[in-house]
GUKE-243507 format. One record per atom (N, C-alpha, C, CB): residue number from 1; residue in one letter; atom name; y, z, x. Coordinates in steps of 0.2 Angstrom, whole numbers, plus 5000, padded with zeros to 4 digits. Glycine has a CB too. Layout:
! GUKE-243507
ATOM    nr   rest   atom      Y      Z      X
ATOM   NUM      A     CA      Y      Z      X
...
! end
This chain:
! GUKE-243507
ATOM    nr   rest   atom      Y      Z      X
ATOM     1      X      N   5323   5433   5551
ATOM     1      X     CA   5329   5433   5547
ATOM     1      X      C   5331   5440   5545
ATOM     1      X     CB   5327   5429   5541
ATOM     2      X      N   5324   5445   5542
ATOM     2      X     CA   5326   5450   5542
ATOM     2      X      C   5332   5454   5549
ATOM     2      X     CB   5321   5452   5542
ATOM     3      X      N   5328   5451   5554
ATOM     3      X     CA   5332   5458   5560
ATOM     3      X      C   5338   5457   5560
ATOM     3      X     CB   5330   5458   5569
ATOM     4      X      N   5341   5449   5559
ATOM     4      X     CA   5350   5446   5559
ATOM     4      X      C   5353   5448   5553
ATOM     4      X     CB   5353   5437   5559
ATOM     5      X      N   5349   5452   5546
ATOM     5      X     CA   5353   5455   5543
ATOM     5      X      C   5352   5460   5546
ATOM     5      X     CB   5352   5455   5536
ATOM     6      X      N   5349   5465   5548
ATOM     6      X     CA   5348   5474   5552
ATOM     6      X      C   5352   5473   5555
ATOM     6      X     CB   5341   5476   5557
ATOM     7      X      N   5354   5467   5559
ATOM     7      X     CA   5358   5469   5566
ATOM     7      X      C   5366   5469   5565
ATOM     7      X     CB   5357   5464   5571
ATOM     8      X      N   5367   5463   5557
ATOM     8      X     CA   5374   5465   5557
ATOM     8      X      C   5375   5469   5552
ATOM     8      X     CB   5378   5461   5556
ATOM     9      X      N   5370   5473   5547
ATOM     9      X     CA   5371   5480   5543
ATOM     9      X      C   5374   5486   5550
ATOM     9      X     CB   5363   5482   5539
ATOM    10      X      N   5368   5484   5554
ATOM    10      X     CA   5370   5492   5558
ATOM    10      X      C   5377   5488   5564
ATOM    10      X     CB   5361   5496   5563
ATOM    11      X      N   5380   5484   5564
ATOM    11      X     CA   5385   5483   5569
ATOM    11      X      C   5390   5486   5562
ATOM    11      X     CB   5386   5475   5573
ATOM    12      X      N   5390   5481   5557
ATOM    12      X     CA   5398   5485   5552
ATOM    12      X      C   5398   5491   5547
ATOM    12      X     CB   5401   5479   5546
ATOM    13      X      N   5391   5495   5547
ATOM    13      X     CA   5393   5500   5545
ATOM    13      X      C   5393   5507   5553
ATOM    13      X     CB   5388   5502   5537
ATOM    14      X      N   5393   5504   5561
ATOM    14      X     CA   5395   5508   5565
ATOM    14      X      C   5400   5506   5568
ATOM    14      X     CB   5390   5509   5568
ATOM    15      X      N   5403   5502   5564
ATOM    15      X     CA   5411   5498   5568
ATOM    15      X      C   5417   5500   5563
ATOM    15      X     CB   5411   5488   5568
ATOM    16      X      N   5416   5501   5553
ATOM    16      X     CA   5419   5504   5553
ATOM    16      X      C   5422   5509   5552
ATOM    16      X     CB   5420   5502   5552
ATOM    17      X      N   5421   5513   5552
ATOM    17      X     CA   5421   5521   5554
ATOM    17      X      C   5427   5521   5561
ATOM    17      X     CB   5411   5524   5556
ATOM    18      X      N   5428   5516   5565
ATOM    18      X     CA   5430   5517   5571
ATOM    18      X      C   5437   5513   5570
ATOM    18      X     CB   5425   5514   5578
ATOM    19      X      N   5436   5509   5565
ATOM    19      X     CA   5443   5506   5563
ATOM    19      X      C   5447   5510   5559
ATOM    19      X     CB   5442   5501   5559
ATOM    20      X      N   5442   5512   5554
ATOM    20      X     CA   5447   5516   5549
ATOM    20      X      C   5449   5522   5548
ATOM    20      X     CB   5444   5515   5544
ATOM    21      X      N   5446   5526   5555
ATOM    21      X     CA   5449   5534   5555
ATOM    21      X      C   5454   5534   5557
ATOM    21      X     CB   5446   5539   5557
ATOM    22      X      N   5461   5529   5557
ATOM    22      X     CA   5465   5528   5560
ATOM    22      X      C   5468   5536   5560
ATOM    22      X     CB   5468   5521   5557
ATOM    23      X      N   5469   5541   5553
ATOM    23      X     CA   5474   5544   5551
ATOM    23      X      C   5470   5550   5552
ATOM    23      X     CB   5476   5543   5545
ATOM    24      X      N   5463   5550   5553
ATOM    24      X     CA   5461   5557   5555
ATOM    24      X      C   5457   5560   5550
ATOM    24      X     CB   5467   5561   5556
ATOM    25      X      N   5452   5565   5552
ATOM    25      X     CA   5448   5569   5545
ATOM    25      X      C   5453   5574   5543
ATOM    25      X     CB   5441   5574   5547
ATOM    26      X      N   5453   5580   5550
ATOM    26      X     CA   5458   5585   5548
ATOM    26      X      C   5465   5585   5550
ATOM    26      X     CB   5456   5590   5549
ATOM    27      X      N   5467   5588   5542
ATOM    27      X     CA   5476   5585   5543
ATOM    27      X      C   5479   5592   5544
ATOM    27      X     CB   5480   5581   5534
ATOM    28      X      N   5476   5595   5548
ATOM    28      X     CA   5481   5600   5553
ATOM    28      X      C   5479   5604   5559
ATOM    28      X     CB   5484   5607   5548
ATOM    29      X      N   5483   5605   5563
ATOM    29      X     CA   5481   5610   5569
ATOM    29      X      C   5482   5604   5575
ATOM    29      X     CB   5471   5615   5567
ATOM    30      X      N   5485   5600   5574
ATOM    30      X     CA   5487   5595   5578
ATOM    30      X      C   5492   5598   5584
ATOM    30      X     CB   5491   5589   5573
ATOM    31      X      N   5490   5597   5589
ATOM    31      X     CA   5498   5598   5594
ATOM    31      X      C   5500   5595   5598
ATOM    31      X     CB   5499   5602   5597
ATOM    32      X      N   5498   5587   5597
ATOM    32      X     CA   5500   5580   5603
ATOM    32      X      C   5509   5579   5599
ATOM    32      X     CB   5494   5570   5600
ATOM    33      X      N   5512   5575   5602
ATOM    33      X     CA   5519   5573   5600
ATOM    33      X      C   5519   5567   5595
ATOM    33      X     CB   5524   5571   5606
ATOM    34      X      N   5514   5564   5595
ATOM    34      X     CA   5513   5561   5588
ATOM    34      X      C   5513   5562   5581
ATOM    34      X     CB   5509   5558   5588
ATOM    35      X      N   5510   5568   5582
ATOM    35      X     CA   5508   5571   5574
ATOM    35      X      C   5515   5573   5571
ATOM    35      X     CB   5503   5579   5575
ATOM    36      X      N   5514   5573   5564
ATOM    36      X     CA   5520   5576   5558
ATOM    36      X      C   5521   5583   5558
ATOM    36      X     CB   5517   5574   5550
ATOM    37      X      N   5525   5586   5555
ATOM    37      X     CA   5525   5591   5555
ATOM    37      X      C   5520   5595   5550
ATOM    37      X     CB   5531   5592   5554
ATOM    38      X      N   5518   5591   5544
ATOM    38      X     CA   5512   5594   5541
ATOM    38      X      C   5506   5594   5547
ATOM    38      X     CB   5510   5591   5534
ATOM    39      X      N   5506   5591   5550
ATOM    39      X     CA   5499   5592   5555
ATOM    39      X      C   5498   5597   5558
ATOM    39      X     CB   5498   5588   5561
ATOM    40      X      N   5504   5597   5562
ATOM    40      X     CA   5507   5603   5565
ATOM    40      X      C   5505   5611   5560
ATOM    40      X     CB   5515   5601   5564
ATOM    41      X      N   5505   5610   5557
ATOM    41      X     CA   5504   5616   5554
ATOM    41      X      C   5495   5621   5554
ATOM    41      X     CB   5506   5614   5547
ATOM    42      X      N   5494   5623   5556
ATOM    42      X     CA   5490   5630   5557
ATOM    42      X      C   5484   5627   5551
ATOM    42      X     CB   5496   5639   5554
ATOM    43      X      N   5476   5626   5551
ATOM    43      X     CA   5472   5625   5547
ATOM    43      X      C   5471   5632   5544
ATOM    43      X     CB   5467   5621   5551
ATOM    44      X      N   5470   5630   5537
ATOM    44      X     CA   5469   5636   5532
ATOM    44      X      C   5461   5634   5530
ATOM    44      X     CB   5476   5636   5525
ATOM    45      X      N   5459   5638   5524
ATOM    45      X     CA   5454   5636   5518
ATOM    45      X      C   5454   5629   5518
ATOM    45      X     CB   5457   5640   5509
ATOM    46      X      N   5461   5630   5512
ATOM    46      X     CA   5463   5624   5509
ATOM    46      X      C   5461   5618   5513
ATOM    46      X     CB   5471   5625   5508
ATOM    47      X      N   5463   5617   5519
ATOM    47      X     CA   5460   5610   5524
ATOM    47      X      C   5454   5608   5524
ATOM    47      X     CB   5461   5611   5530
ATOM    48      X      N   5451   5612   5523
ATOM    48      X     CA   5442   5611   5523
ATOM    48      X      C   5443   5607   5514
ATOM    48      X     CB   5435   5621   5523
ATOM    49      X      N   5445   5606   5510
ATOM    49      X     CA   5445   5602   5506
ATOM    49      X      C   5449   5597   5505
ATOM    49      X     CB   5444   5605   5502
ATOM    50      X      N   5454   5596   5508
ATOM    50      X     CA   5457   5590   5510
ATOM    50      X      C   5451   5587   5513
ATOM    50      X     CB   5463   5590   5515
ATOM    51      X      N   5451   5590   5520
ATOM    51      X     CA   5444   5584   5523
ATOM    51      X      C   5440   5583   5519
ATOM    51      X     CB   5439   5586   5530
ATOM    52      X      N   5435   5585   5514
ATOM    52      X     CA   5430   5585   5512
ATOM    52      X      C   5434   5579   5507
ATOM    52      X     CB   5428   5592   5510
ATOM    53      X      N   5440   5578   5505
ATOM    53      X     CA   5442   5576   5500
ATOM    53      X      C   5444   5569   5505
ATOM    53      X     CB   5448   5581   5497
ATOM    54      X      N   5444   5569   5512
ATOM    54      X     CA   5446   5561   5516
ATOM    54      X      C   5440   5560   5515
ATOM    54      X     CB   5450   5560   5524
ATOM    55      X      N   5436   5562   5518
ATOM    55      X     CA   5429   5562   5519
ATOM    55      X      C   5426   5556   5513
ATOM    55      X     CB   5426   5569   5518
ATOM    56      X      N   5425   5558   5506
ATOM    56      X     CA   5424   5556   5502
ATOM    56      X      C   5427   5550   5498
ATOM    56      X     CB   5424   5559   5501
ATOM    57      X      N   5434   5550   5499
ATOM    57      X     CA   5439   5545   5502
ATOM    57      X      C   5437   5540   5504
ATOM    57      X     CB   5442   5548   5508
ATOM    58      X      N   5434   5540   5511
ATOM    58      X     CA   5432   5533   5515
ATOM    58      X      C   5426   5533   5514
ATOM    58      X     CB   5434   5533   5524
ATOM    59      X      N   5420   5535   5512
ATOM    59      X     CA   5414   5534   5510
ATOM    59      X      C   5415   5530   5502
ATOM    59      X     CB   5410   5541   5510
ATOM    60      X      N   5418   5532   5497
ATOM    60      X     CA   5419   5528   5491
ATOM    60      X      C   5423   5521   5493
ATOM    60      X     CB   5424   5534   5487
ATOM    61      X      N   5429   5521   5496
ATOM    61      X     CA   5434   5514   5495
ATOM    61      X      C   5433   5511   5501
ATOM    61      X     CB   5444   5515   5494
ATOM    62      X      N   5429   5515   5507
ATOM    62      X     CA   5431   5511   5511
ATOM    62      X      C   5425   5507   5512
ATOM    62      X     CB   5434   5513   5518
ATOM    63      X      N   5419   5514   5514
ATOM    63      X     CA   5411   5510   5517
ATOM    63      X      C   5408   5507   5511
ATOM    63      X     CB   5405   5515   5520
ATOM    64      X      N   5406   5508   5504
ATOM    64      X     CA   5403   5507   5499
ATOM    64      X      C   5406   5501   5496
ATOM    64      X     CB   5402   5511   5496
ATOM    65      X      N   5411   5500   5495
ATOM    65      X     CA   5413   5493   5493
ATOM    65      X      C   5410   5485   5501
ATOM    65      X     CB   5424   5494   5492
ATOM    66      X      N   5411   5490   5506
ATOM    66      X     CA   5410   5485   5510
ATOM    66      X      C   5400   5483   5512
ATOM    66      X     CB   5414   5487   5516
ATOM    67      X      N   5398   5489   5512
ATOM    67      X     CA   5392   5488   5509
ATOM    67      X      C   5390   5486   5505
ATOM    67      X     CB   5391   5490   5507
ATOM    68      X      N   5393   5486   5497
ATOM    68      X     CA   5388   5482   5493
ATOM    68      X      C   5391   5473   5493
ATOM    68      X     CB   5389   5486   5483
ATOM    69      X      N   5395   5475   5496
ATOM    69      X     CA   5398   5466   5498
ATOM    69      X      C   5392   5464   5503
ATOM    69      X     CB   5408   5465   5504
ATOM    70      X      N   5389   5465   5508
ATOM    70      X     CA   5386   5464   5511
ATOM    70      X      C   5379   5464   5508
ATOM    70      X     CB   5387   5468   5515
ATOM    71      X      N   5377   5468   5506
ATOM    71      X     CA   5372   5468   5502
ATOM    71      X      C   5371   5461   5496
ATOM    71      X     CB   5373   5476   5499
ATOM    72      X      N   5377   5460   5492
ATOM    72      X     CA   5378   5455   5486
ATOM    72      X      C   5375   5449   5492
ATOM    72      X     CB   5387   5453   5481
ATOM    73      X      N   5379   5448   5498
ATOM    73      X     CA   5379   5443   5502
ATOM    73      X      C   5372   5441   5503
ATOM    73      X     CB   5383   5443   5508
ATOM    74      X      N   5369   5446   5506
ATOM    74      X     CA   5363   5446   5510
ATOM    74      X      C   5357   5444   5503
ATOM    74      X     CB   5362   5455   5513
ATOM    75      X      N   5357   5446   5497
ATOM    75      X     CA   5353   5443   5491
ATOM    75      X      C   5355   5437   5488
ATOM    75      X     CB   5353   5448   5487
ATOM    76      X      N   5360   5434   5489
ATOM    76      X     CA   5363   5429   5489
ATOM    76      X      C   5361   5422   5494
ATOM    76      X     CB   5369   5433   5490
ATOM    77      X      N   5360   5424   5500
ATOM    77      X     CA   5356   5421   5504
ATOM    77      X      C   5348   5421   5503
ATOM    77      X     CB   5357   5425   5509
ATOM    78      X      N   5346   5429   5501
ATOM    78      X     CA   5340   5428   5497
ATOM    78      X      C   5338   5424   5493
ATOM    78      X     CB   5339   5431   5496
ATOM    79      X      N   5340   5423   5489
ATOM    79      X     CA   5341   5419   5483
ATOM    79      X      C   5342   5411   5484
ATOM    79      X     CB   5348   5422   5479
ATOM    80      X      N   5346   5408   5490
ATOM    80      X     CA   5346   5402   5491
ATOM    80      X      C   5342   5400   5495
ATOM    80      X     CB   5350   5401   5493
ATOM    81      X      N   5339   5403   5500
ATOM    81      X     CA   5336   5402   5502
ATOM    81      X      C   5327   5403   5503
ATOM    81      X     CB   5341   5403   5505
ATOM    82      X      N   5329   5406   5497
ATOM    82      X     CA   5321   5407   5493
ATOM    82      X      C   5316   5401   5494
ATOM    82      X     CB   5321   5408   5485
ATOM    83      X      N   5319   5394   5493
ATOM    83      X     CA   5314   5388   5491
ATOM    83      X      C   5309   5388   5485
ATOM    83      X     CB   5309   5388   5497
ATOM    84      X      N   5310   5391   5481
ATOM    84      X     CA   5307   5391   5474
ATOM    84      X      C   5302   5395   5475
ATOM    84      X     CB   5305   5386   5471
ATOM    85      X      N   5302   5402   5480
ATOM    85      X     CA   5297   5406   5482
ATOM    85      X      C   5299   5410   5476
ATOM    85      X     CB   5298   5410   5489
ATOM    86      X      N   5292   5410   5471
ATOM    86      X     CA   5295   5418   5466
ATOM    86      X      C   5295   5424   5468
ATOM    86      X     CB   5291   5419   5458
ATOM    87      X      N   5292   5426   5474
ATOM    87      X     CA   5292   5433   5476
ATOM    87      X      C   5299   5433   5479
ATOM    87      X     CB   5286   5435   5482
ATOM    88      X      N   5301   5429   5482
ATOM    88      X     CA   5308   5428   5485
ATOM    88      X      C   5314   5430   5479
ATOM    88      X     CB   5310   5420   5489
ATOM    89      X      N   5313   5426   5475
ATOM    89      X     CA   5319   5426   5468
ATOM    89      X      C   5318   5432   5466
ATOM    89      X     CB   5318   5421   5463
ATOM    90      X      N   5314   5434   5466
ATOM    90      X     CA   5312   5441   5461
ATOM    90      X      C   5312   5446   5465
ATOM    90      X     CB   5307   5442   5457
ATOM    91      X      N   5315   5446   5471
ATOM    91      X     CA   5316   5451   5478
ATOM    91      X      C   5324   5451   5476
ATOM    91      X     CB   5314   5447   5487
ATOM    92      X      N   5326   5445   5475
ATOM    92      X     CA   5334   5445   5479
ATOM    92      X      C   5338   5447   5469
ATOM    92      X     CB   5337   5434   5485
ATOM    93      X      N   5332   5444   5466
ATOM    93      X     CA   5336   5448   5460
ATOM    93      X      C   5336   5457   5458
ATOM    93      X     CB   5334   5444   5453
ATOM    94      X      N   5330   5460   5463
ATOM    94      X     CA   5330   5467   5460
ATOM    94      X      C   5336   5469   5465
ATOM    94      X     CB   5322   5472   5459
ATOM    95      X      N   5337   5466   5470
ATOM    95      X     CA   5342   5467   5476
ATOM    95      X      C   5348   5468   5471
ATOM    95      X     CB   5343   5461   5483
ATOM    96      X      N   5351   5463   5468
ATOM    96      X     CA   5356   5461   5464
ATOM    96      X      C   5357   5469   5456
ATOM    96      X     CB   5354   5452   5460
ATOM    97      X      N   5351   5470   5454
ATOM    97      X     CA   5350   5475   5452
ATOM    97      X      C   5352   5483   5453
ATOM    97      X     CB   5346   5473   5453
ATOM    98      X      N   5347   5482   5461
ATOM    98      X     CA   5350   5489   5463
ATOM    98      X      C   5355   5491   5464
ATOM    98      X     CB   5347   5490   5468
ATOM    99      X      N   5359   5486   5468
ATOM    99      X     CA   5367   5487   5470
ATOM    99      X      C   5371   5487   5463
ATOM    99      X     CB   5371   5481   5475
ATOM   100      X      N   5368   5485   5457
ATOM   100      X     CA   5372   5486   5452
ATOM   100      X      C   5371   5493   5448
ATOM   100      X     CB   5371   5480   5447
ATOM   101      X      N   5367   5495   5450
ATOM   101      X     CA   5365   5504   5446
ATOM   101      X      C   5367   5506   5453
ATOM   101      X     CB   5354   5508   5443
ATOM   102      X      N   5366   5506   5459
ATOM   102      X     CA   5369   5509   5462
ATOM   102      X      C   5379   5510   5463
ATOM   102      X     CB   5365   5507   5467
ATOM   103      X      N   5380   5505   5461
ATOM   103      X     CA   5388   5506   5461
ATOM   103      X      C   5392   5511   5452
ATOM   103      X     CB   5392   5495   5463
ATOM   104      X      N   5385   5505   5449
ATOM   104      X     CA   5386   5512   5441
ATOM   104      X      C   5387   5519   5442
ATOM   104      X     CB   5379   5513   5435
ATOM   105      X      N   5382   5521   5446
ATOM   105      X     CA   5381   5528   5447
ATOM   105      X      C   5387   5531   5453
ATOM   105      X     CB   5373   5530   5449
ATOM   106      X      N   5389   5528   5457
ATOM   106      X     CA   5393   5530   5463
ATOM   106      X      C   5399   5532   5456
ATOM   106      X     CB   5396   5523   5470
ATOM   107      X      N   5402   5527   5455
ATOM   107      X     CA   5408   5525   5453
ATOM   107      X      C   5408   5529   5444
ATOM   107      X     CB   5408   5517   5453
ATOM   108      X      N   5405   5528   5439
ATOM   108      X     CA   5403   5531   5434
ATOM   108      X      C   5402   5539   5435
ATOM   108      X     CB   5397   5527   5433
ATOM   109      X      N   5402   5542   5442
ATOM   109      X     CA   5400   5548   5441
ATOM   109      X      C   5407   5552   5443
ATOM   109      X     CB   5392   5549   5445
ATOM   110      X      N   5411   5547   5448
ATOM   110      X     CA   5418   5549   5448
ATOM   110      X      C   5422   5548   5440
ATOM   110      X     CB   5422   5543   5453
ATOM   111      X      N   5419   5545   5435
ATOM   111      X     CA   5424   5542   5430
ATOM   111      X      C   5423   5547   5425
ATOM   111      X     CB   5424   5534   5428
ATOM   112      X      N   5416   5551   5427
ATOM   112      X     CA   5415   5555   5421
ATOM   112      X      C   5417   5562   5422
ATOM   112      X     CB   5408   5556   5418
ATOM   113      X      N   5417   5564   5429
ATOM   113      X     CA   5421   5570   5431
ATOM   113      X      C   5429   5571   5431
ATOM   113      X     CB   5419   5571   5439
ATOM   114      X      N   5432   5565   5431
ATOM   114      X     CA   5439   5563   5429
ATOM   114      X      C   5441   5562   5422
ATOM   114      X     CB   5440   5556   5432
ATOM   115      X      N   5437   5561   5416
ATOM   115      X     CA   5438   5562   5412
ATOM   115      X      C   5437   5570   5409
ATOM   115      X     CB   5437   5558   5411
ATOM   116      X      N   5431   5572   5410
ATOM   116      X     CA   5430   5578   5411
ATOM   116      X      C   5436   5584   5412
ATOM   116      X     CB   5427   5578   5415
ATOM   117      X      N   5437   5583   5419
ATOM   117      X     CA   5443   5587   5422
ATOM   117      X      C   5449   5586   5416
ATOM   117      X     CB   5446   5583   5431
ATOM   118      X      N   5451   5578   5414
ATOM   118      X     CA   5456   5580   5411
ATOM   118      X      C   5456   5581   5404
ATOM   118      X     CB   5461   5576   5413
ATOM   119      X      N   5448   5582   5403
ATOM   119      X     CA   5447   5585   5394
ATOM   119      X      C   5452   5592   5395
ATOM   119      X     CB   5438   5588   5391
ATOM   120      X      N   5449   5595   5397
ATOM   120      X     CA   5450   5602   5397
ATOM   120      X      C   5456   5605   5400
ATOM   120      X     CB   5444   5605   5400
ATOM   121      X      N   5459   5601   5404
ATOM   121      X     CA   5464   5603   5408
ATOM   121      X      C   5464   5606   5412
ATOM   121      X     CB   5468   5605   5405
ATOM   122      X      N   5463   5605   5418
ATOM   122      X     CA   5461   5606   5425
ATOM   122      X      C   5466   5613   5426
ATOM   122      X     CB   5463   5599   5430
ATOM   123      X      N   5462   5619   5427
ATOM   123      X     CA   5467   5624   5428
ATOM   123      X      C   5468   5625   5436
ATOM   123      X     CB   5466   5631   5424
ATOM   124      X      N   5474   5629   5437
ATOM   124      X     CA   5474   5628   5446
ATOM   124      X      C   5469   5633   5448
ATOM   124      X     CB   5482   5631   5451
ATOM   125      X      N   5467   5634   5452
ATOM   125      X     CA   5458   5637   5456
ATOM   125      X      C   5462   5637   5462
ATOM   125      X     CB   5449   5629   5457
ATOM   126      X      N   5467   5641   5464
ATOM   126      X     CA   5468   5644   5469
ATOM   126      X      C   5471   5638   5475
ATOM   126      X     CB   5461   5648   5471
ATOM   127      X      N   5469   5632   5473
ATOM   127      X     CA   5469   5627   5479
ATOM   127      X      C   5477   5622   5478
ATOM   127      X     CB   5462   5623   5479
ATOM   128      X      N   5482   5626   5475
ATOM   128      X     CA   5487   5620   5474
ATOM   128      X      C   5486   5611   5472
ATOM   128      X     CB   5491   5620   5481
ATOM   129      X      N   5482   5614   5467
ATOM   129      X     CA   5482   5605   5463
ATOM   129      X      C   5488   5603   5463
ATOM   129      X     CB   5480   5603   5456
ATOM   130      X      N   5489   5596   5459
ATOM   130      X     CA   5495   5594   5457
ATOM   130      X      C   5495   5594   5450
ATOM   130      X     CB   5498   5587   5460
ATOM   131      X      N   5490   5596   5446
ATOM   131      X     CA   5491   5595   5441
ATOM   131      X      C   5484   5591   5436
ATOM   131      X     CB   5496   5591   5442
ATOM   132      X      N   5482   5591   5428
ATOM   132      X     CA   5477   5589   5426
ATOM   132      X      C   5475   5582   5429
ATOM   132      X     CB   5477   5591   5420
ATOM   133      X      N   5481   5578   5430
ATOM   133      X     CA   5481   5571   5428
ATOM   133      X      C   5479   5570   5435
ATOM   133      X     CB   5488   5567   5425
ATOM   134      X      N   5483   5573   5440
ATOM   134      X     CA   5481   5572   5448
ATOM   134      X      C   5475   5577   5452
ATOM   134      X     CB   5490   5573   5452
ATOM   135      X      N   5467   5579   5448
ATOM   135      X     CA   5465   5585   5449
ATOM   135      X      C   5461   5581   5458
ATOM   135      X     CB   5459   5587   5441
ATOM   136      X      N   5462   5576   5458
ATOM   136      X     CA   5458   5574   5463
ATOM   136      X      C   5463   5573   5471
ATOM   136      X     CB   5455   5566   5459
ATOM   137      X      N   5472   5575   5469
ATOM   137      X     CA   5473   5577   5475
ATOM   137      X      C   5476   5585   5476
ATOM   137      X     CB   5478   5572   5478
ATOM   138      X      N   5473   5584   5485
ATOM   138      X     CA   5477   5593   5485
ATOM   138      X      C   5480   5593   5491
ATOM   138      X     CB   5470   5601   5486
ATOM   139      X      N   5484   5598   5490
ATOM   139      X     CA   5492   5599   5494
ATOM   139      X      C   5489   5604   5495
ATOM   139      X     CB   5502   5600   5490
ATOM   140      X      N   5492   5605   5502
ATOM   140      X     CA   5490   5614   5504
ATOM   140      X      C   5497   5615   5511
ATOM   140      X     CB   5479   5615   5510
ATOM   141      X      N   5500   5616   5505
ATOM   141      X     CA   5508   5619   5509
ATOM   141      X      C   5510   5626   5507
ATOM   141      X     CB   5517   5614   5506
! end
């Protein structure tokens, strides 16, 4: 039972990554005839924190929500299919557990740096923010 959970953890967190980079890490220095004209443009500083900024991006909204869906499922299963095993129920509830301090802290640690940022009022740092409210996107035109 274990290895058919293993085998589809490691098929959908190596499948999507292939789906979802539809748009690319870095957003310049392109020179196919598909690309925008911001692609097009010459890689600076500034790009290294866009990517760093897609990057984070698709790890937060895309792989970790789909993960801990997987994960709820997989302890969920646990949990049913326990048979009134208490080592089993008390496996699949600290499972339930973990993914719940683990998404506290993912998510909790974005909400406190966001509030943060907009205590103080995010000044510009060289890197064309948009602003205190928007500190989390950057323009590099």
């Amino acid at each position: 039972m274990k290895k058919i959970f293993l085998i589809i953890f490691l098929i959908t967190l190596f499948s999507l990554p292939l789906v979802s980079l539809s748009a690319g890490l870095v957003p310049c220095g392109r020179t196919d005839s598909g690309a925008t004209a911001e692609e097009r443009q010459p890689c600076t500083f500034c790009h290294l924190f866009v990517m760093i900024d897609r990057v984070l991006d698709f790890l937060l909204f895309k792989i970790v929500p789909v993960l801990a869906a997987l994960m709820i499922a997989i302890g969920g299963f646990m949990y049913i299919f326990a048979f009134g095993k208490p080592e089993m129920i008390s496996q699949a509830k600290r499972l339930f557990t973990a993914i719940a301090i683990g998404l506290l802290i993912i998510y909790g640690a974005w909400v406190l740096i966001n509030t943060f940022f907009a205590m103080i009022g995010l000044s510009d740092f060289g890197l064309k923010l948009t602003g205190p409210d928007k500190w989390f996107i950057i323009n590099c035109q």
